[in-house]
C-alpha positions in Angstrom: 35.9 -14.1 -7.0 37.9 -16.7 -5.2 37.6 -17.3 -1.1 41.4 -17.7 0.3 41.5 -17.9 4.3 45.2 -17.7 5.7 45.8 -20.0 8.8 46.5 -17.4 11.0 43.3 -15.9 10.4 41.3 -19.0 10.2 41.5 -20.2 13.9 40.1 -16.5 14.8 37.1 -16.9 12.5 36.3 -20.5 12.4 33.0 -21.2 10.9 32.9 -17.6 9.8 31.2 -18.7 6.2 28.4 -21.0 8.0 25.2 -19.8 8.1 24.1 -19.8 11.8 20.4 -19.7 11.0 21.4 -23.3 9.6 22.6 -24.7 12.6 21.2 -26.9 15.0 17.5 -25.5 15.7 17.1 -26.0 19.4 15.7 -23.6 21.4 18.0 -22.1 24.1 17.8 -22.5 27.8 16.5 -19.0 29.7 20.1 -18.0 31.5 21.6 -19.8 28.4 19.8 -17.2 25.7 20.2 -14.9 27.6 24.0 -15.1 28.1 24.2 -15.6 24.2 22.1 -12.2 23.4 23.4 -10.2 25.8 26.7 -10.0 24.9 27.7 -7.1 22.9 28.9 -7.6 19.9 32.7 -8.6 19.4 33.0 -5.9 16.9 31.9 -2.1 17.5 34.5 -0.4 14.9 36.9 -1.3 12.3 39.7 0.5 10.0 42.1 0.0 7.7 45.3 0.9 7.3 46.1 3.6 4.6 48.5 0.1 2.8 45.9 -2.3 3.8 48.5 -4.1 5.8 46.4 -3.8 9.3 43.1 -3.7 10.4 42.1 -1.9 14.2 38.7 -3.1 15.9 37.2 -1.7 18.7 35.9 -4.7 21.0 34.0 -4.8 24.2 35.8 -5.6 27.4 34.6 -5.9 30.8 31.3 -4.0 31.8 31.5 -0.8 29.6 35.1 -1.2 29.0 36.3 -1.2 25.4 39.4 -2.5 23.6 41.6 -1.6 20.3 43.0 -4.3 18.6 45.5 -4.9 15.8 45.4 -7.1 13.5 48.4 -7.5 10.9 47.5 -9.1 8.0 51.4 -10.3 7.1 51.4 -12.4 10.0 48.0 -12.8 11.0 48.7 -11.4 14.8 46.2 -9.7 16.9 47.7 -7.2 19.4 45.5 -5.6 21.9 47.0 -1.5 22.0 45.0 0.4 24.3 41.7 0.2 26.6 38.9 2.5 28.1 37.3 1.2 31.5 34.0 2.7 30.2 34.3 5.0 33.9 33.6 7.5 32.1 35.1 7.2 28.9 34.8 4.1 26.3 36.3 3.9 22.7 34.2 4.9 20.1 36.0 5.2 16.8 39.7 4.4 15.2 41.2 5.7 11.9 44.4 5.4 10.3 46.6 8.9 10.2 49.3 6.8 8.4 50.4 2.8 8.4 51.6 3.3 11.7 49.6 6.1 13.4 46.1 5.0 15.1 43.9 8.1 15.8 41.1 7.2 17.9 37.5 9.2 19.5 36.4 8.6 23.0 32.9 8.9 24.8 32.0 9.6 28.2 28.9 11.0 29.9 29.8 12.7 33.3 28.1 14.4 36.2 29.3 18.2 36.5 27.8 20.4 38.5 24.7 18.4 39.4 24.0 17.4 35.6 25.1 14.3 33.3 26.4 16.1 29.9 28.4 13.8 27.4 32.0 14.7 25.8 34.4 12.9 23.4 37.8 13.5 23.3 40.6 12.7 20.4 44.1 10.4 21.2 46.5 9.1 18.7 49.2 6.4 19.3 51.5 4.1 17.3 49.9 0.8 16.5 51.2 -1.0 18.9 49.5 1.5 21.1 52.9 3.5 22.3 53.4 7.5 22.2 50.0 8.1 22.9 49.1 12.0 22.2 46.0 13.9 23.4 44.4 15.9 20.1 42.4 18.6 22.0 43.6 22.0 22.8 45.5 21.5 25.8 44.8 25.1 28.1 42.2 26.1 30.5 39.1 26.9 30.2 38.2 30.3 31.9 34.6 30.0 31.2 33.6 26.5 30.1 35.8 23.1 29.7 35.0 21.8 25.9 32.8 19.5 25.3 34.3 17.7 22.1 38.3 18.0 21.1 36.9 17.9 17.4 36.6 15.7 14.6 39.1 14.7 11.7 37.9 16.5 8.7 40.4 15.1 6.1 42.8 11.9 6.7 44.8 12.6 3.5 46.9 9.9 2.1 48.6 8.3 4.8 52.0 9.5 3.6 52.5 11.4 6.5 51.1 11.6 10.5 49.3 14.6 9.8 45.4 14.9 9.4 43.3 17.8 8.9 41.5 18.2 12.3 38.5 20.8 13.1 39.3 21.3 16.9 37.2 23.4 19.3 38.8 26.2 21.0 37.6 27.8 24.1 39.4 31.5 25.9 42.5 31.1 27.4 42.9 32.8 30.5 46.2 35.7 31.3 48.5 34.9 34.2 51.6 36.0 35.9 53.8 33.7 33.2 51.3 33.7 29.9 49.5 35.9 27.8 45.6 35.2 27.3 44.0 34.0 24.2 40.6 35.0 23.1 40.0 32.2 20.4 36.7 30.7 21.0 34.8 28.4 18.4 35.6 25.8 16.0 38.9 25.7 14.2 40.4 23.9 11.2 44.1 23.0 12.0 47.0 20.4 10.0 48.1 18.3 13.1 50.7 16.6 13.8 49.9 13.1 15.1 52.8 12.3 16.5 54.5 15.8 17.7 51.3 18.0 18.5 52.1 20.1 16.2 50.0 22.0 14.1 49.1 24.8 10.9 46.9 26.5 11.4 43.8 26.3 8.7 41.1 27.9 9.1 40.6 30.1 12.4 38.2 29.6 15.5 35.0 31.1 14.9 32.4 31.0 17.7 29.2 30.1 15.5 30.6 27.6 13.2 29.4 24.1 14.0 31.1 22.1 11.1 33.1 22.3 8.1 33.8 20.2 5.3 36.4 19.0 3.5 37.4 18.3 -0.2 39.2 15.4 0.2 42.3 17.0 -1.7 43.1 18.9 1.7 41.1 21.9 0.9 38.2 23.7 3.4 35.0 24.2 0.9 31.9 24.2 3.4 31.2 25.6 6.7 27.7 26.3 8.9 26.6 29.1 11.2 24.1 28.4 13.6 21.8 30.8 14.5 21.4 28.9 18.0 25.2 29.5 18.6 24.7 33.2 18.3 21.6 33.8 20.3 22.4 31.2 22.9 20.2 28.3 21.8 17.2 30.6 21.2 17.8 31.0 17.4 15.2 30.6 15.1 16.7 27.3 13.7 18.6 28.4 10.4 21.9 26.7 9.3 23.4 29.4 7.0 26.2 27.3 4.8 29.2 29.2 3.2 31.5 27.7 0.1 34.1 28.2 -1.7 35.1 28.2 -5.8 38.6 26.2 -6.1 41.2 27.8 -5.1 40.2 30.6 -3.5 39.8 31.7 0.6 36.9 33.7 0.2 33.4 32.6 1.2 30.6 32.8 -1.0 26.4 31.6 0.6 25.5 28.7 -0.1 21.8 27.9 1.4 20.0 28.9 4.2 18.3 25.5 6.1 15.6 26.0 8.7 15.6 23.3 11.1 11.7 24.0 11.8 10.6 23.4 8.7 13.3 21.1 6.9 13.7 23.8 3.8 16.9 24.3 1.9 19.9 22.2 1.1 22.1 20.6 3.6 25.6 19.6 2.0 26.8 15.9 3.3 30.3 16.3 1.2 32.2 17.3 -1.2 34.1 16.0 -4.2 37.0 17.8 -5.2 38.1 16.3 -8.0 34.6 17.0 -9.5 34.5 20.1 -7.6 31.0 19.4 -6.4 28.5 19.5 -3.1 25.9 16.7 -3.0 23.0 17.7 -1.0 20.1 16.7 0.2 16.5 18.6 -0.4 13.4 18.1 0.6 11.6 17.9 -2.9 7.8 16.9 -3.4 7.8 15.5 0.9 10.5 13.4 0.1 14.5 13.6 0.7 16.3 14.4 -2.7 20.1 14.0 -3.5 21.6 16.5 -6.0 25.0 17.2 -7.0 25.7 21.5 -6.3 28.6 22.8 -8.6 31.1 24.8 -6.7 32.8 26.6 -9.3 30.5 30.0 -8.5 27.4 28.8 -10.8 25.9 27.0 -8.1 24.5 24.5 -11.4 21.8 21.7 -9.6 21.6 18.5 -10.7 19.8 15.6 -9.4 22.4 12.7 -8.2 19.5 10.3 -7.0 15.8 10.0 -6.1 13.4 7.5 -5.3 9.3 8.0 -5.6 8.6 6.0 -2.8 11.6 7.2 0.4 14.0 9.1 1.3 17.7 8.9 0.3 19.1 8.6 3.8 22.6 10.1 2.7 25.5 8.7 0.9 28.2 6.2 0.6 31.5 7.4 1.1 34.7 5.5 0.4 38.7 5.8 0.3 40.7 8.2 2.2 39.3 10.8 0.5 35.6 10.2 1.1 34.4 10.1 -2.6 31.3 10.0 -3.1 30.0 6.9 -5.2 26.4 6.5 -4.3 23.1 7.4 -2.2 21.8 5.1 0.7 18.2 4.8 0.9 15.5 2.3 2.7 12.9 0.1 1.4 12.4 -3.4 2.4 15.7 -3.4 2.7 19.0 -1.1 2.9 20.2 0.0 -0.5 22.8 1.6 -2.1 21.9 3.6 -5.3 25.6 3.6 -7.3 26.3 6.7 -9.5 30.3 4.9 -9.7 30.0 2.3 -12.3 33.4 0.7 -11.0 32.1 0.9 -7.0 28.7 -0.8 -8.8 30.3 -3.8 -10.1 32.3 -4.4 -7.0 29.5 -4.9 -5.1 27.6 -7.1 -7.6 31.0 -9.1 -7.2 30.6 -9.4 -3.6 27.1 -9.7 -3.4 27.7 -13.0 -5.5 30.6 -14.1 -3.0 28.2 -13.5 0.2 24.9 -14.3 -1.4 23.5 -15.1 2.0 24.5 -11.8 3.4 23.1 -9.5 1.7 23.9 -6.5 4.2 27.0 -5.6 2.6 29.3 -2.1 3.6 32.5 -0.8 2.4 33.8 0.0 6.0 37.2 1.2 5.1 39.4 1.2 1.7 43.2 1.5 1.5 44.8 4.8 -0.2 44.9 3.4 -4.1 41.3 2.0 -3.2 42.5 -1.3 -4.3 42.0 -3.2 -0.9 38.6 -3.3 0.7 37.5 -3.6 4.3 33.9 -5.5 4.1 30.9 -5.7 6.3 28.8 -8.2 5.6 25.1 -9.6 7.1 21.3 -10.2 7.2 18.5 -11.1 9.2 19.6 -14.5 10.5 23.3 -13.2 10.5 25.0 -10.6 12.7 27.5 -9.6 10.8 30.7 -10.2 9.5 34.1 -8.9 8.3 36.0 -9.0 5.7 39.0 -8.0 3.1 39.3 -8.0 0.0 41.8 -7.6 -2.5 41.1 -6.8 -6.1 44.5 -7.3 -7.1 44.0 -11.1 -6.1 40.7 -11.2 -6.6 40.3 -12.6 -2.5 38.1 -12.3 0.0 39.5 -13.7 3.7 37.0 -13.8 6.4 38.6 -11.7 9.1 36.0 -12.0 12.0 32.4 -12.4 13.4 30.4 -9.5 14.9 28.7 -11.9 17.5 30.7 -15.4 17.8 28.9 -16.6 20.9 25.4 -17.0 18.8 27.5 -19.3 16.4 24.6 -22.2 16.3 22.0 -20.1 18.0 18.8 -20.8 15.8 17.4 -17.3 14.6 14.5 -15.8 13.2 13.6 -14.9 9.3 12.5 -11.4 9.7 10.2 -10.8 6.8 8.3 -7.7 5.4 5.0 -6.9 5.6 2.4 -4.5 5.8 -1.3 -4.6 7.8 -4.0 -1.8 7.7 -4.5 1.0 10.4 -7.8 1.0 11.9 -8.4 4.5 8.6 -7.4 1.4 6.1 -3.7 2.9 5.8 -1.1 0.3 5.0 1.5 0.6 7.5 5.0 -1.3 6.9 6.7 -3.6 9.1 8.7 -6.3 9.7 7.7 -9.8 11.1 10.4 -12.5 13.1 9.1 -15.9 14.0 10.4 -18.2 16.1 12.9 -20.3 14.6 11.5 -23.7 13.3 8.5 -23.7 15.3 4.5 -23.0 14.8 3.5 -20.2 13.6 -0.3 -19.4 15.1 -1.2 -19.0 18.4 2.4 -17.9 19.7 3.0 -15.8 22.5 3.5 -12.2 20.8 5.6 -9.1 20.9 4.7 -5.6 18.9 7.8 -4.0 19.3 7.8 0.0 18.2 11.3 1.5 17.7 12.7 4.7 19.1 13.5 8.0 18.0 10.8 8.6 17.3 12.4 10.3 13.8 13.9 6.8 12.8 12.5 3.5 11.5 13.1 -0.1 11.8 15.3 -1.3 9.0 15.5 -5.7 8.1 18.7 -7.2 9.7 19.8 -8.6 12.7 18.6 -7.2 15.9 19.9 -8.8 19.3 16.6 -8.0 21.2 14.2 -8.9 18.7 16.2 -12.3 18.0 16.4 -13.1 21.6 12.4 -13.0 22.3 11.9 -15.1 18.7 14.3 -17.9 20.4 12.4 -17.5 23.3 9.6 -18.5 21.2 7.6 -15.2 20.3 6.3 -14.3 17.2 7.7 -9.8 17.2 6.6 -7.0 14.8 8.1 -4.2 14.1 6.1 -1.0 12.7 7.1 1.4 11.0 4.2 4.0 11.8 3.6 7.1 11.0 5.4 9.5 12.8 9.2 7.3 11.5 11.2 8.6 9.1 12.1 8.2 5.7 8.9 7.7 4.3 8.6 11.3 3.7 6.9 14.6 5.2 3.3 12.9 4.8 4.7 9.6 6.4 6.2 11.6 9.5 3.6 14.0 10.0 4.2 16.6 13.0 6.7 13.8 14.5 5.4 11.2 17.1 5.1 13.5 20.1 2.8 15.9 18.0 0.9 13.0 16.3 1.1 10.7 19.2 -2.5 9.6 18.3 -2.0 8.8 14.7 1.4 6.6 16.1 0.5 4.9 19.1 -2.8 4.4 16.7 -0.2 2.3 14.0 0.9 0.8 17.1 -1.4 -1.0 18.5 -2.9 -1.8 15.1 -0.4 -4.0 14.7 -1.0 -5.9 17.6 -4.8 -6.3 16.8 -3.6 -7.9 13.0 -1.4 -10.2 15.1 -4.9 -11.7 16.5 -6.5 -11.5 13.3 -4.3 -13.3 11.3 -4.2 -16.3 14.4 -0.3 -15.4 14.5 -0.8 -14.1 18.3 -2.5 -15.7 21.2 -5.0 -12.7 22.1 -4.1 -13.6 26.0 -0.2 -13.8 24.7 0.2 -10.2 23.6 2.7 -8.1 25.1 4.5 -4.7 23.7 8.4 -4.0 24.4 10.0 -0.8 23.1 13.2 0.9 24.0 12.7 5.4 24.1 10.3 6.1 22.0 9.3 2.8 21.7 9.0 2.5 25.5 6.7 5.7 25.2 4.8 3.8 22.7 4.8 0.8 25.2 3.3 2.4 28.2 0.9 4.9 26.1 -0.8 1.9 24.8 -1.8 1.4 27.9 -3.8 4.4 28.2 -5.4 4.6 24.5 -6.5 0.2 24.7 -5.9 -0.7 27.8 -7.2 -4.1 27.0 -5.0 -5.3 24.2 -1.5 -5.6 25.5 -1.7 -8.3 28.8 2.0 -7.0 29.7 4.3 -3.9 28.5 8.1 -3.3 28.6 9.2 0.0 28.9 13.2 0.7 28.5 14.3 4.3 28.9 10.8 5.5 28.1 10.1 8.9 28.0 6.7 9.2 30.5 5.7 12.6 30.0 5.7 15.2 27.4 5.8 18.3 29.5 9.1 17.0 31.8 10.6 16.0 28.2 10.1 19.6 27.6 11.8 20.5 30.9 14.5 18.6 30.4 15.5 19.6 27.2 15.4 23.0 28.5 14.3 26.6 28.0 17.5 27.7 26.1 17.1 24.8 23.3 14.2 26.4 21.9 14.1 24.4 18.8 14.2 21.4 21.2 11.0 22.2 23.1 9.0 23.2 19.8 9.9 19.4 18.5 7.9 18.3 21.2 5.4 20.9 21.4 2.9 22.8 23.6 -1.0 22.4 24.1 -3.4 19.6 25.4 -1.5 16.6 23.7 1.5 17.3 26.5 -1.7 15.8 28.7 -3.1 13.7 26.5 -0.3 12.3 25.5 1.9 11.6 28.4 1.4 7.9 30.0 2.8 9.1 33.5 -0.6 11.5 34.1 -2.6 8.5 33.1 -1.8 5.8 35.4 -5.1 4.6 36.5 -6.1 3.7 33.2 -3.0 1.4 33.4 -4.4 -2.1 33.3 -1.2 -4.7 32.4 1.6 -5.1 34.8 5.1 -2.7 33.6 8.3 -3.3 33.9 10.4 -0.2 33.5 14.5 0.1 33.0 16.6 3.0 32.6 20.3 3.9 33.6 20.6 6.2 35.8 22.9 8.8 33.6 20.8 8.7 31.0 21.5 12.0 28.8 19.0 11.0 25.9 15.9 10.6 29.0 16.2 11.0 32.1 15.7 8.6 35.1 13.0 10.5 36.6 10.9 9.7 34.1 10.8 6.2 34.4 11.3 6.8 38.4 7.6 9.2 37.9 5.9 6.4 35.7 6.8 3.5 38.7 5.6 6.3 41.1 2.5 6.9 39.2 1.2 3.2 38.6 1.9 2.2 42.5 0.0 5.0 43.4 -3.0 3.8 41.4 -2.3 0.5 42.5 -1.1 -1.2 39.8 1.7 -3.6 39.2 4.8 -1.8 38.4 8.3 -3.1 38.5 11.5 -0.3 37.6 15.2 -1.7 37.2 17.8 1.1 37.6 21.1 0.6 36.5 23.6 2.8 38.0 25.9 5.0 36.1 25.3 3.8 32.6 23.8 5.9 30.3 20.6 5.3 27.0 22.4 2.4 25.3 23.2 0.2 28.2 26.5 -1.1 26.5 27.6 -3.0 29.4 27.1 -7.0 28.8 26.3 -7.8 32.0 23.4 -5.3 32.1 22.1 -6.3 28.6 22.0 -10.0 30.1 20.5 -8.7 33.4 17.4 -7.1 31.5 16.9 -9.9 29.1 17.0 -12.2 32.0 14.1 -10.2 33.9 12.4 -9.5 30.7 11.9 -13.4 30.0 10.8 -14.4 33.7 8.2 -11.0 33.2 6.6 -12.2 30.2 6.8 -16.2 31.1 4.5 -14.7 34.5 2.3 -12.0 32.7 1.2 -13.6 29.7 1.0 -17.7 31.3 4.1 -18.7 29.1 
């Protein structure tokens, strides 16, 4: 496999081959790292054209604003086609309807009648960003507006502007000039890109949530939710319909209780094999087997692993073909059941041997042209095409250009014992090309707190390693995909077994002489901020300064927020004495290192208040408390000049609290 860079392309991606954790090592100045790690990557979203001719990114502009750009690959021209302010809405996603028709998602969290609720809506325009075209239902509302215009369920082959769209519909209301509609619910329709016009498919039904699609054009799999017919206080089964080739007629499928995580949930379909694959809780662990739609329902098992979960699967062409499952050990992997899709990625994993991280993004309709991520720990990410006809790879751009340079961190592996001897995974960054005992020292838990850290490049964690601490990142129990056992009741149920992991993993800092006991500080970001400030109250002793960012504070107005008609919602987090126990806000006084709180203040995934409670709280017991509100921005905080802001006040915290 040969590397060919065009000129055109070259000046946008100089360098883009260089390692950037081989660069000078020097050690950046505060405003200086700051500025570098701030910045939001260059690079949020990327497509290819159905000819693999053109290539649309999504890149940030100013604040939360967010760009679409084209480039043409014939000429090597980028053309920027259409913007979002980010006041309410930003750009979220592109795809290619056909070589010249851009169909693209929007996001946006806005305040209606006194409450921030989020909504996404559906455009298309010409490449060059002319004839835009609204995709949602255009009528009014008589007694809701719709949350989401839908999703693109097929793209097809990019002969045509037309794409197979599932669209919500919501009651039209009668007036002097027009007759009512009663169509409520979720709707399969053939749309026209370019005119508006549409076929209709498969008709609105009020307690559908999603369908899914052969690839070949064809409707095969839909879900009822019990919450959409009781109003949210279902008892948390998915009941999934199919359908045998050919045929309109729905036949059950499974039956999946969200309580309990039984029965088969269908990820796609391939039609060509005329096959589900699932996934199935088998033994406590996730399971990927292939369903046979042709009325036997035959099982098979597509791909397991004895030690995770498979994650889901990997997707790829126009047509969403399934060619492997995804799955998490040390590192992400991809388990390829394609032996062609297999040896293309041994190919490029020889080509990019220092960036490991590889993704098919996007593919062209005959497959034959590729659109590549590629990165790793010490590399944020970078894009790329190539051709197997020529046999080329040309860089086309770098996630995050201004850290070209920018010394970073190895993040390596590991595992430590809990305090019960459990080993408890993790990853470990150290400061770039400096000592490696008696640094200054970050435990950093991650959100969710149903997720897990995974190794690769992370902009905070790389930021405080050139700042010259040592970070971990545990994987404790309570995260997910390390099976039932591994995620016990969740982290808000088991909060003692977690925060337990937690601040285990700072005390194996100290013991192994890699932290400065007087040096340790946690940072974590939802969950992880809960795991921040609840550390507090179960050692308040060990950590000499915590970071909180859009923690949740406490477990019974978590409940109250997520609201008595999401009933599945509230039993996630739970009833009983750990809603005391475990909520950091109603344990201030045992608060004894100084916090520093941030949240935005339209928040949807925690609200404000809860940081606003915890500041409340620890001022009240007269500790040292610090919050940072960031006005009408919501959990992500995708706005540079934020991201910058709280780095900035993060560093001059830490450099105070812990005598840096």
């Amino acid at each position: 496999m040969r590397m060919m860079v065009s000129g055109a392309t070259a000046v946008v991606v100089a360098g883009a081959l260089t390692s950037a954790g081989a660069l000078a090592q020097v050690r950046l100045e505060p405003a200086k790292a700051a500025a570098a790690f701030g910045e939001r990557e260059s690079i949020s979203d990327a497509s290819l054209s159905p000819d693999g001719t053109r290539v649309a990114f999504i890149s940030p502009g100013p604040k939360q604003a967010t760009v679409v750009q084209v480039l043409d690959m014939k000429s090597g021209s980028v053309k920027p086609v259409n913007y979002a302010n980010g006041d309410p809405m930003t750009l979220s996603s592109c795809g290619w309807a056909s070589n010249t028709r851009l169909v693209c998602s929007l996001y946006g969290v806005s305040n209606r009648e006194g409450a921030w609720s989020s909504y996404s809506r559906l455009i298309a325009m010409d490449a060059d960003g002319n004839n835009p075209t609204p995709l949602g239902i255009m009528q009014t509302a008589q007694d809701y507006i719709s949350r989401s215009d839908g999703y693109v369920v097929d793209w097809r082959d990019g002969a045509t502007d037309k794409v197979l769209i599932a669209r919500n519909y919501v009651p039209l209301k009668s007036n002097s000039i027009t007759v009512g509609s009663k169509a409520q619910g979720l709707a399969v329709d053939l749309l026209d890109t370019r005119t508006g016009k549409v076929d209709h498919i498969e008709s609105a039904d009020p307690i559908v949530g999603r369908y899914i699609g052969d690839g070949t054009g064809n409707i095969r799999i839909k879900a009822q939710y019990e919450a959409y017919r009781f109003g949210w206080q279902g008892n948390g089964k998915v009941s999934y319909y199919y359908r045998t080739a050919g045929s309109k007629d729905w036949k059950p499928f499974s039956v999946y209780s969200q309580v309990d995580e039984t029965g088969m949930v269908p990820l796609a379909v391939d039609g060509t094999a005329n096959v589900a694959y699932v996934i199935e809780k088998t033994k406590g662990r996730d399971v990927l087997y292939r369903v046979a739609l042709d009325g036997s329902m035959k099982k098979d098992l597509a791909f397991a692993d004895p030690d995770v979960d498979v994650s889901g699967v990997l997707t790829v062409g126009r047509r969403g073909r399934v060619v492997g499952a995804t799955f998490s050990k040390e590192r992400r992997q991809v388990g390829f059941f394609d032996p062609e899709y297999e040896k293309l990625a041994t190919g490029l994993s020889r080509a990019l041997s220092t960036l490991p991280l590889i993704n098919i993004v996007d593919s062209s309709a005959d497959e034959k042209i590729h659109l590549i991520y590629a990165a790793s720990d010490t590399d944020p990410g970078r894009y790329f095409l190539y051709d197997a006809n020529k046999k080329s790879l040309v860089p086309l751009g770098a996630d995050r250009p201004a850290l070209a340079g920018t010394p970073l961190g190895a993040m390596r592996p590991i595992t430590y014992k809990a305090a019960d001897g459990t080993d408890i995974p993790a990853y470990l960054t150290m400061p770039p090309g400096g000592a490696a005992k008696g640094l200054p020292a970050i435990v950093m838990p991650h959100g969710g707190p149903a997720s897990r850290d995974d190794w690769g490049f992370d902009w905070l964690v790389q930021f405080f390693a050139n700042r010259g601490y040592a970070v971990i990142q545990p994987n404790y129990r309570g995260s997910s995909g390390y099976g039932q056992d591994w995620f016990q009741q969740n982290g808000f149920k088991s909060w003692k077994t977690a925060i337990g992991d937690v601040n285990d993993a700072g005390r194996w800092l100290v013991k192994e002489g890699i932290a400065d006991p007087a040096k340790l500080a946690i940072v974590g970001w939802s969950y992880g901020g809960y795991a921040a400030l609840q550390s507090q109250v179960v050692d308040p002793d060990l950590f000499k300064a915590a970071i909180a960012i859009a923690p949740v504070t406490d477990l019974g107005a978590l409940r109250t927020e997520i609201g008595a008609l999401d009933k599945i919602g509230q039993d996630y987090v739970g009833d009983g004495p750990h809603l005391q126990d475990g909520s950091p806000a109603r344990h201030a006084a045992a608060f004894k290192a100084p916090v520093l709180l941030f949240h935005g203040s339209k928040d949807i995934n925690v609200a404000v208040d809860e940081s606003r409670l915890m500041d409340k709280q620890l001022r009240s017991a007269g500790k040292k408390s610090q919050l940072v509100v960031y006005p009408l921005i919501d959990h992500q905080l995708r706005d540079s000049e934020v991201r910058i802001d709280l780095l900035t006040r993060a560093d001059a915290f830490l450099t105070k609290a812990l005598g840096n």
